[in-house]
VEXMIFI-157312 format. One line per field, with one value per residue: residue number from 0; x, y, z of N, C-alpha, C in turn. Coordinates in steps of 0.2 Angstrom, whole numbers, plus 2048, in hexadecimal, padded with zeros to 3 digits. Layout:
// VEXMIFI-157312
i c(NUM,...) .
nxx c(X,...) .
nyy c(Y,...) .
nzz c(Z,...) .
caxx c(X,...) .
cayy c(Y,...) .
cazz c(Z,...) .
cxx c(X,...) .
cyy c(Y,...) .
czz c(Z,...) .
This chain:
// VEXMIFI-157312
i c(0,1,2,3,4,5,6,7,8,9,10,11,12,13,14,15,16,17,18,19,20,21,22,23,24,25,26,27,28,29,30,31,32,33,34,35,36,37,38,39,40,41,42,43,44,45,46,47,48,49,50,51,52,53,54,55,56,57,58,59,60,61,62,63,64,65,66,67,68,69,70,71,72,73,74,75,76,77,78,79,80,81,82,83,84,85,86,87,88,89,90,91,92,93,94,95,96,97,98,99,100,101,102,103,104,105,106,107,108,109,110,111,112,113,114,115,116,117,118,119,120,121,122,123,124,125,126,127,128,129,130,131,132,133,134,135,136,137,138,139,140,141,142,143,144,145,146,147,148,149,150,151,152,153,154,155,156,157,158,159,160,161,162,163,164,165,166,167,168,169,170,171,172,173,174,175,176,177,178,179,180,181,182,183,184,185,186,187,188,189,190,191,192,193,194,195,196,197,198,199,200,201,202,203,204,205,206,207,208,209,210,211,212,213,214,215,216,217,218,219,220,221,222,223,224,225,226,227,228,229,230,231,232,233,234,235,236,237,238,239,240,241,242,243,244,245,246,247,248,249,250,251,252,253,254,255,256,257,258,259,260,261,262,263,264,265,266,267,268,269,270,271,272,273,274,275,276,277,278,279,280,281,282,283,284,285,286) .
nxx c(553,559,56A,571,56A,573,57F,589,581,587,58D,582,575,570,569,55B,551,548,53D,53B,530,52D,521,51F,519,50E,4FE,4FA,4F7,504,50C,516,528,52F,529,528,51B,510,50A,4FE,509,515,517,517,51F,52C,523,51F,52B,52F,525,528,534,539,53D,53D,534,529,522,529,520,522,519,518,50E,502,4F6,4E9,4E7,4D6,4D6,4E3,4E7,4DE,4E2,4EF,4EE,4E6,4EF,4FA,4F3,4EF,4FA,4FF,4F6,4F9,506,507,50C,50E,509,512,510,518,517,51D,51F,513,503,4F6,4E5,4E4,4ED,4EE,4E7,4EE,4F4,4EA,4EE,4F6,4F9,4FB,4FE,50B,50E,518,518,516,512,507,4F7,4E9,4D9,4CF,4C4,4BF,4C3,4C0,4C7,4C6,4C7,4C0,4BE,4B4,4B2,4C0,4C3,4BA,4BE,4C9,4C4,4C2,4BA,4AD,4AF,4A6,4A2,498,48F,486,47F,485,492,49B,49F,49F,4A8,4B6,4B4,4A7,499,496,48C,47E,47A,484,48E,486,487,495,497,48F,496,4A1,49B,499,4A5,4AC,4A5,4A9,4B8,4B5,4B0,4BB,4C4,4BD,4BC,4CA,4CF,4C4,4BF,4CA,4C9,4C4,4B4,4B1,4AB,4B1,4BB,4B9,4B7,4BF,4C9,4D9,4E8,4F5,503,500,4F4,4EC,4EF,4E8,4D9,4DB,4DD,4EC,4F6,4FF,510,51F,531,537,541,545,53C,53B,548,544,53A,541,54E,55E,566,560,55A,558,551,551,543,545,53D,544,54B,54D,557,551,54F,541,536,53A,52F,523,522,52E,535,539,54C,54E,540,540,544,538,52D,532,52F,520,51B,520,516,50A,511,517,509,504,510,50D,4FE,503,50A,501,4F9,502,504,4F8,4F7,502,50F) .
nyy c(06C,06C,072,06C,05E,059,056,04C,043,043,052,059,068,064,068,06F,07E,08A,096,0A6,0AF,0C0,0C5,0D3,0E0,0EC,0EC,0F6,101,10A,11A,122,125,120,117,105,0FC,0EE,0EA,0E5,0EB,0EC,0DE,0D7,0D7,0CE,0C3,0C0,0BA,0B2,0A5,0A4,09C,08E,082,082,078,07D,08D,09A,0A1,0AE,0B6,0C3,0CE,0D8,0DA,0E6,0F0,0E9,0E6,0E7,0DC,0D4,0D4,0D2,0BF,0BF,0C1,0B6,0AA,0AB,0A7,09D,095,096,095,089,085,080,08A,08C,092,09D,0A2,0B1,0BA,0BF,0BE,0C3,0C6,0D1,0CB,0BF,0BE,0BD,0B3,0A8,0A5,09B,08A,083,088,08B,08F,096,08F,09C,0A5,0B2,0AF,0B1,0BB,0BE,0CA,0DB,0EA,0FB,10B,11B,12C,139,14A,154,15B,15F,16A,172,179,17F,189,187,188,17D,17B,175,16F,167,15F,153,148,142,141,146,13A,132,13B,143,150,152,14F,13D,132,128,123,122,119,10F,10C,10A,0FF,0F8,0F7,0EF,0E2,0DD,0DB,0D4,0C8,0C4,0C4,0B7,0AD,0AA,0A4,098,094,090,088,080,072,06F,07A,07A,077,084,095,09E,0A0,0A8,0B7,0C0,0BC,0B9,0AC,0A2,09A,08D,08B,08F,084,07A,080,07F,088,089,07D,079,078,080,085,08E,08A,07E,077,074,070,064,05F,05F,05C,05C,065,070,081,090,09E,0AF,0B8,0C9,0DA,0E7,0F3,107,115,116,10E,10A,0FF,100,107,105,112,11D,126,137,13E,14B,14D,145,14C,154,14B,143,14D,14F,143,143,146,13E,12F,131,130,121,11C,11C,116,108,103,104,0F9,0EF,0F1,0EC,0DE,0DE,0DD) .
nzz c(A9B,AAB,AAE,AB8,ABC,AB4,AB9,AC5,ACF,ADD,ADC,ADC,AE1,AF0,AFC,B03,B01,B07,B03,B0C,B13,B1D,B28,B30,B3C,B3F,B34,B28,B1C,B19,B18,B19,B1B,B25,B2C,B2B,B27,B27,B19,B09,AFF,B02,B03,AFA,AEF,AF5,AF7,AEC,AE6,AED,AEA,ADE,ADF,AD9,ADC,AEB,AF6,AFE,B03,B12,B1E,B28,B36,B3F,B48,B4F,B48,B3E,B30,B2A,B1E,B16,B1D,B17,B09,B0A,B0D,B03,AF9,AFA,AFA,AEE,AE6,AEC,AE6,AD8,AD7,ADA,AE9,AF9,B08,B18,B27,B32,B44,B4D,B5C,B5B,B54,B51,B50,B40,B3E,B40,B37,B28,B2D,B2B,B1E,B1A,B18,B22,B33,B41,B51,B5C,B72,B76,B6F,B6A,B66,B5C,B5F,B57,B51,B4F,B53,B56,B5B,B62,B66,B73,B72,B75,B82,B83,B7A,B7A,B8A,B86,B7E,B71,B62,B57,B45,B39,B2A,B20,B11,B11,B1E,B26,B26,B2E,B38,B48,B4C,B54,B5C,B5E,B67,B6B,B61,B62,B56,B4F,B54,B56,B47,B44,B4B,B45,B39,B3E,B43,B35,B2F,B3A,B38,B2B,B2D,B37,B2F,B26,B2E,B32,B24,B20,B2E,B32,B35,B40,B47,B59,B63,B68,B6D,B71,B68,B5E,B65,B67,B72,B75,B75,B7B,B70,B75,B79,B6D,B65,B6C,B68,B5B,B53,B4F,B47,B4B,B57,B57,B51,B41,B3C,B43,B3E,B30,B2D,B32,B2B,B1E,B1F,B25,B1F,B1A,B17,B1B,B10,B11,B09,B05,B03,AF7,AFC,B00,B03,B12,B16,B13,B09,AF8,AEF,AE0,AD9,AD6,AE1,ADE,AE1,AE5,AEA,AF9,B04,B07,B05,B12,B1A,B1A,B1C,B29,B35,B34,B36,B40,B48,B45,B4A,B58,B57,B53,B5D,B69,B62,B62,B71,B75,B75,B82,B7C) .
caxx c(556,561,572,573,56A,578,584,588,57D,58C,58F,57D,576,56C,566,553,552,541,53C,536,52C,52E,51D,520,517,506,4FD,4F8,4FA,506,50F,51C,530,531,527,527,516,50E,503,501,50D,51A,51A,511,525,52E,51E,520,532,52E,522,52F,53A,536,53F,53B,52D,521,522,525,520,521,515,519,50B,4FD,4EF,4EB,4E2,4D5,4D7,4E8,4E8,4DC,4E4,4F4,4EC,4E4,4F5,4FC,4EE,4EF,501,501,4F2,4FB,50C,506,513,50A,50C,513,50F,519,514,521,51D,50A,500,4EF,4E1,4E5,4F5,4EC,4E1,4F1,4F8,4E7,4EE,4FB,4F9,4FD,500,50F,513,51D,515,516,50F,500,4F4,4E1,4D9,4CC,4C0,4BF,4C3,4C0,4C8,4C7,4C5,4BB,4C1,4B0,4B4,4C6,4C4,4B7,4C1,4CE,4C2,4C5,4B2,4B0,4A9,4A7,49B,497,48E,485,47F,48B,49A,49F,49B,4A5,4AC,4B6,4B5,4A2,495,493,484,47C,477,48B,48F,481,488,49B,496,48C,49C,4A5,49A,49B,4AC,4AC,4A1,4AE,4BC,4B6,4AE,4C2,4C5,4B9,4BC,4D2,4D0,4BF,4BE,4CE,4C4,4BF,4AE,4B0,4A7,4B6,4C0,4B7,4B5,4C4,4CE,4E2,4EB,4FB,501,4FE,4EC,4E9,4ED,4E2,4D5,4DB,4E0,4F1,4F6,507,516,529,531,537,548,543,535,53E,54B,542,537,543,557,562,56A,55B,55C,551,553,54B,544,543,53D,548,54C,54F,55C,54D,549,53B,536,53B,529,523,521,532,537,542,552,54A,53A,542,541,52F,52A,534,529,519,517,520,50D,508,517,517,502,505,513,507,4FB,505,50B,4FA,4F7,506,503,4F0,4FA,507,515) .
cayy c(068,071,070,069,05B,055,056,046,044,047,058,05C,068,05E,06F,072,087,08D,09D,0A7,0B7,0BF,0CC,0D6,0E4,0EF,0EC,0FC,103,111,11D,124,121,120,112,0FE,0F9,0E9,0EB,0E3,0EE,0EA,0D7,0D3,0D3,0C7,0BD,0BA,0B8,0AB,0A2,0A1,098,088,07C,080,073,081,096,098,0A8,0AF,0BB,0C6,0D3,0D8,0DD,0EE,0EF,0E3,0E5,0E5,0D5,0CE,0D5,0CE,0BD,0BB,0BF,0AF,0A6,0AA,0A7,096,08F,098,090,07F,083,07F,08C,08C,09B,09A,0A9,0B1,0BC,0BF,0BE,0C5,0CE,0D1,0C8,0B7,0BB,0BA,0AC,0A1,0A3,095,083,081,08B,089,094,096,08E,0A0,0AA,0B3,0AE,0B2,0C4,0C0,0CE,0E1,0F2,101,110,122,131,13F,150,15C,15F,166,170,179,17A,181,18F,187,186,178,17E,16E,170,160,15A,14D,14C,13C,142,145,134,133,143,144,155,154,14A,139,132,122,120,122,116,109,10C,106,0F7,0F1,0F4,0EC,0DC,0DA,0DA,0CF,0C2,0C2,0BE,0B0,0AA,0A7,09F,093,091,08F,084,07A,06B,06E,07E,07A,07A,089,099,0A4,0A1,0B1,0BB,0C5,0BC,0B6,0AA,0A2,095,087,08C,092,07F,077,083,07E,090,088,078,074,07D,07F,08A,08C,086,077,071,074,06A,05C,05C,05E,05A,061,069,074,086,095,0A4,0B5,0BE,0D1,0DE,0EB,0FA,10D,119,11B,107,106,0FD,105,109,103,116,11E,12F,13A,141,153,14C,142,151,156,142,142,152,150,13D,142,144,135,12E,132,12D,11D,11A,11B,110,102,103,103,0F2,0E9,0F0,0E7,0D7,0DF,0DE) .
cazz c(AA0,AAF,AAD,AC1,ABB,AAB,ABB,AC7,AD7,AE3,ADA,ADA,AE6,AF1,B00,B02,B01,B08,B03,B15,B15,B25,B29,B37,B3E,B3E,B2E,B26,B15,B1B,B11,B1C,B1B,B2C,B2E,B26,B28,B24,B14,B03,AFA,B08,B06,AF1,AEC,AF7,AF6,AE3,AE3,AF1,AE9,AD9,ADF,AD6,ADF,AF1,AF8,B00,B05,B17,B1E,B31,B38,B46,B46,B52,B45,B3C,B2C,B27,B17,B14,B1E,B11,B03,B09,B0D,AFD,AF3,AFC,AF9,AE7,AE5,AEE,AE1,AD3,AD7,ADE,AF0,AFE,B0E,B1E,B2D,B3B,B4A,B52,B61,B5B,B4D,B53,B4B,B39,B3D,B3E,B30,B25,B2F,B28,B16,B1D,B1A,B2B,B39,B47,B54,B62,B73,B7A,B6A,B6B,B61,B5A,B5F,B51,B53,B4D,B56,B53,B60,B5E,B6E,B72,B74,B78,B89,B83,B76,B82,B8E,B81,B7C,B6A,B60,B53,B42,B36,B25,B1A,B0D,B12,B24,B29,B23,B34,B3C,B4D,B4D,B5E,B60,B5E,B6B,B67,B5E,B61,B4F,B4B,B57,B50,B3E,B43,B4D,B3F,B35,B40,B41,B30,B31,B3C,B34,B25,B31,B39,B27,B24,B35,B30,B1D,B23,B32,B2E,B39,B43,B4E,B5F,B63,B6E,B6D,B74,B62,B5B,B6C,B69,B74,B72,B7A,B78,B6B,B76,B79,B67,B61,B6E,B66,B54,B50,B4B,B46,B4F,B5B,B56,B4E,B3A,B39,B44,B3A,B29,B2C,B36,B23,B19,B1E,B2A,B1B,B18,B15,B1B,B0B,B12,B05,B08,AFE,AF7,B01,AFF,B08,B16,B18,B10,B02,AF1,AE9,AD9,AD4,ADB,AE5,ADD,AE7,AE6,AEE,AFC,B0C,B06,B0A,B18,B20,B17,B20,B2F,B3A,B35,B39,B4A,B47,B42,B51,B5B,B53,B54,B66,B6C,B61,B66,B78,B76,B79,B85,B7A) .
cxx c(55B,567,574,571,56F,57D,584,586,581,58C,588,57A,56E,567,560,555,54C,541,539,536,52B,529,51D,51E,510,508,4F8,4FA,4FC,509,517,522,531,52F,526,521,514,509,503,508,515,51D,518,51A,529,52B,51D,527,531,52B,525,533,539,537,53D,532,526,525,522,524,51F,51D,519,515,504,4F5,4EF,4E3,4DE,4D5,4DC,4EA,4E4,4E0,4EC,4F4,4E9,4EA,4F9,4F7,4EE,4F5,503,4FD,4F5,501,50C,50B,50E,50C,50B,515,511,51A,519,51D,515,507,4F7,4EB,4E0,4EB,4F5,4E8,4E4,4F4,4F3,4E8,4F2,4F7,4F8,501,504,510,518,51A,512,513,509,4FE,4EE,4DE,4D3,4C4,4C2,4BF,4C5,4C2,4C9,4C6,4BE,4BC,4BC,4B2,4BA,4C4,4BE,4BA,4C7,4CC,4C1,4BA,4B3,4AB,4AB,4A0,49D,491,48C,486,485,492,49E,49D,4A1,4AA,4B1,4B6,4AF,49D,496,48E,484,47C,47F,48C,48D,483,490,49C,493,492,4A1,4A2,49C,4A2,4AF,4AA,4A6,4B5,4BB,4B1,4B5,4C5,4C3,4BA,4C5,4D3,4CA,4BE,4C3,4CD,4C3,4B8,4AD,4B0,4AC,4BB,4BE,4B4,4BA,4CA,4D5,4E4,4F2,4FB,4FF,4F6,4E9,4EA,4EA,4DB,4D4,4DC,4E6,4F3,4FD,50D,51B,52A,535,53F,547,540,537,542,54A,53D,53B,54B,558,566,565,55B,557,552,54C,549,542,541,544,547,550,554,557,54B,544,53C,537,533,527,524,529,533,53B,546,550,545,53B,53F,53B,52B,52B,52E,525,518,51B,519,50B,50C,518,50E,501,508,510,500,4FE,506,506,4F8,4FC,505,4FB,4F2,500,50E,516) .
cyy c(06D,06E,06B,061,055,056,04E,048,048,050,05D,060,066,063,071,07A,088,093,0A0,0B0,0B9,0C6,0CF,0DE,0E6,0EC,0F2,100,108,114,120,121,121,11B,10A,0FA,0F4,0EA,0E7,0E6,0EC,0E3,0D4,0D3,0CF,0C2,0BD,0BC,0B2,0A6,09F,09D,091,081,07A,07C,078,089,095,0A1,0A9,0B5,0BE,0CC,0D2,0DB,0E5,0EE,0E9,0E3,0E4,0DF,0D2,0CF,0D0,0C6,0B8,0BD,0BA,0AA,0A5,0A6,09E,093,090,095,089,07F,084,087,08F,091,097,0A1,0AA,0B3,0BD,0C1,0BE,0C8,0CC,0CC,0C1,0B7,0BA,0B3,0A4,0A1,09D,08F,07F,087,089,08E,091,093,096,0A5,0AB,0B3,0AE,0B9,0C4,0C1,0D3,0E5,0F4,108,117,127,136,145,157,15C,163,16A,174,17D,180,186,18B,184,182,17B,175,171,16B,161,156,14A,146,13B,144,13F,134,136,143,14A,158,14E,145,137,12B,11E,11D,11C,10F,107,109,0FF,0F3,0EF,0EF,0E6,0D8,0D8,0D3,0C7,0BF,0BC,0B8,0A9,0A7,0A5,099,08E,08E,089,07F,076,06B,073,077,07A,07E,091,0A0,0A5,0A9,0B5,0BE,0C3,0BB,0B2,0A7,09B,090,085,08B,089,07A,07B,082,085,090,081,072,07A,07C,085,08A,088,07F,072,071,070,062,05A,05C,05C,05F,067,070,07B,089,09B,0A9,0B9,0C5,0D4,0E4,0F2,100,10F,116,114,105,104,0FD,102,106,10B,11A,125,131,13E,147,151,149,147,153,150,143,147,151,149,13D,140,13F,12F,12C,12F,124,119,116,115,10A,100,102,0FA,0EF,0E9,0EE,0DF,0D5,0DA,0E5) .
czz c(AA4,AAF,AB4,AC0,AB6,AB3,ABF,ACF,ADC,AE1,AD9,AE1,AE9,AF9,AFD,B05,B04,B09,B0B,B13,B1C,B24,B2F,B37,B3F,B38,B2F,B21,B1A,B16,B14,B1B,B1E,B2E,B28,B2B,B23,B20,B10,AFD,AFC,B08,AFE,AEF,AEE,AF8,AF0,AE2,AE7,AF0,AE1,ADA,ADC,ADA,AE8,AF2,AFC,B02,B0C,B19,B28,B31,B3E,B44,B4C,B4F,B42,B38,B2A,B21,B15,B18,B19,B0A,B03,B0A,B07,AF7,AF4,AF8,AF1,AE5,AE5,AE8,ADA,AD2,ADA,AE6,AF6,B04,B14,B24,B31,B3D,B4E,B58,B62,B54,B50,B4F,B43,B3A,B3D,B37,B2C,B27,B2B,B22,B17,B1C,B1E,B2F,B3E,B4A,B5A,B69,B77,B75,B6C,B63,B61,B5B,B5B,B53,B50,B50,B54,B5C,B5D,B67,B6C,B75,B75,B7D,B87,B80,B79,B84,B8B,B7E,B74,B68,B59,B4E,B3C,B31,B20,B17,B0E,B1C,B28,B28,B2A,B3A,B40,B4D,B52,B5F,B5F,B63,B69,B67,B5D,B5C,B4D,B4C,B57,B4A,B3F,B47,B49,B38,B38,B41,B3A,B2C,B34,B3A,B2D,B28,B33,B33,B24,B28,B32,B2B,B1F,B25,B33,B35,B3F,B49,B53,B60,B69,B6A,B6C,B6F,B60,B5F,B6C,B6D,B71,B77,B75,B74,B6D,B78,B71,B64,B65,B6A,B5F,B50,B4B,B4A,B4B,B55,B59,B52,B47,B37,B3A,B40,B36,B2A,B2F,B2D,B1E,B17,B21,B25,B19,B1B,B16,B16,B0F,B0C,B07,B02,AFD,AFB,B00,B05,B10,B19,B17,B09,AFE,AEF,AE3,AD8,AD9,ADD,AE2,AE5,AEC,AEE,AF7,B03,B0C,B08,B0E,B1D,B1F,B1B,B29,B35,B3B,B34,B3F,B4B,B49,B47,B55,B5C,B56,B5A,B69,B67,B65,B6D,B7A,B78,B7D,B83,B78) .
């Protein structure tokens, strides 16, 4: 028995707590200390302290993320998903700025979905982007030597033609892709979809579209609703991950001191890589 319990009601304390994971960014297993990207490695320890908390009545978790990897959206996806049936706590996604792409595919581990009436939401589709650079390095005198193993080891090259066949082979990846996503559109939100066609056509709109669509369940935002369900007294707890000098995450496996500027230069490239990356999704829904 808890001690809080042997005490007298008046002295008891009587404040609902709700754990809140807050995911914000690209998602991308990255590795760099310049960057905090959204992955599973990045969010699997404030999401099982969050779901320990014994007494809170559900997990709420915020999204702010415009899509990345599909996989580490499902991976982080199905660690919620476990978490919630493991610890019996229902939970609650609320969307800030946008939750698109990958960023909705985590948003349907939620119970229920709320955003904001001005968030952007849905996206749910697959791209693939890449360039083509024979004309420069032509131009540039530069000659391109490539020897593999295996004759598809350079599939969409850019600094060699492209080939129909390629081209053929990541559309078919990308349906089947595709066909997973809206496989857990479906299995998520069930009977409360629309019957419109344009939910899995890639587009996005805002949150007051996305819950005429059935994409999200309701609009408000997390403090409002938490204390309208549970007492003006009610309490938002952010759990964070722990964090190194650098802002990132501390590792399961750690850096030593020595090692520290040999990371820092060896991930700069893709660093600046990765930037880049991201800026180009968030600017897909002109933020």
């Amino acid at each position: 028995m808890r001690i809080s319990k042997l005490l007298p009601s008046v002295l008891r304390k009587t404040d609902t707590v709700i754990p809140v994971v807050r995911m914000q960014g690209a998602i991308m297993a990255s590795s760099s200390p310049f960057r905090q990207n959204l992955s599973l490695a990045a969010v699997a320890g404030p999401l099982q302290r969050a779901f320990e908390m014994k007494d809170a009545p559900l997990v709420a978790i915020s999204i702010n993320s415009p899509g990345g990897s599909p996989v580490q959206s499902r991976l982080i996806y199905s660690r919620i998903r476990e978490l919630s049936a493991e610890k019996k706590k229902p939970v609650a996604v609320f969307v800030e700025d946008v939750a698109a792409s990958g960023g909705y595919m985590i948003a349907l581990a939620g119970d229920e979905i709320i955003a904001d009436e001005t968030s952007i939401v849905g996206s749910i589709g697959v791209v693939a982007a890449t360039f083509g650079f024979v004309e420069a390095i032509g131009k540039l005198g530069v000659e391109r030597r490539v020897y593999t193993a295996g004759k598809n080891k350079v599939t969409l090259d850019p600094f060699q033609p492209e080939k129909k066949a390629d081209v053929d082979h990541i559309k078919a990846l990308q349906k089947d892709m595709h066909e997973v996503f809206i496989s857990m559109v479906k299995e998520r939100r069930g009977s409360k979809l629309a019957d419109d066609k344009e939910i899995f056509s890639g587009l996005f709109w805002t949150g007051r579209e996305a819950g005429q669509k059935g994409l999200i369940d309701g609009l408000g935002h997390m403090s409002a609703v938490m204390k309208e369900r549970f007492g003006a007294k009610t309490k938002l707890r952010l759990i964070q991950a722990k964090r190194n000098l650098l802002g990132r995450p501390v590792p399961s496996v750690g850096v030593s001191a020595t090692g520290i500027g040999s990371e820092i230069a060896a991930a700069l490239p893709s660093s600046l890589a990765e930037a880049a990356e991201e800026r180009a999704l968030w600017a897909r829904y002109g933020l």
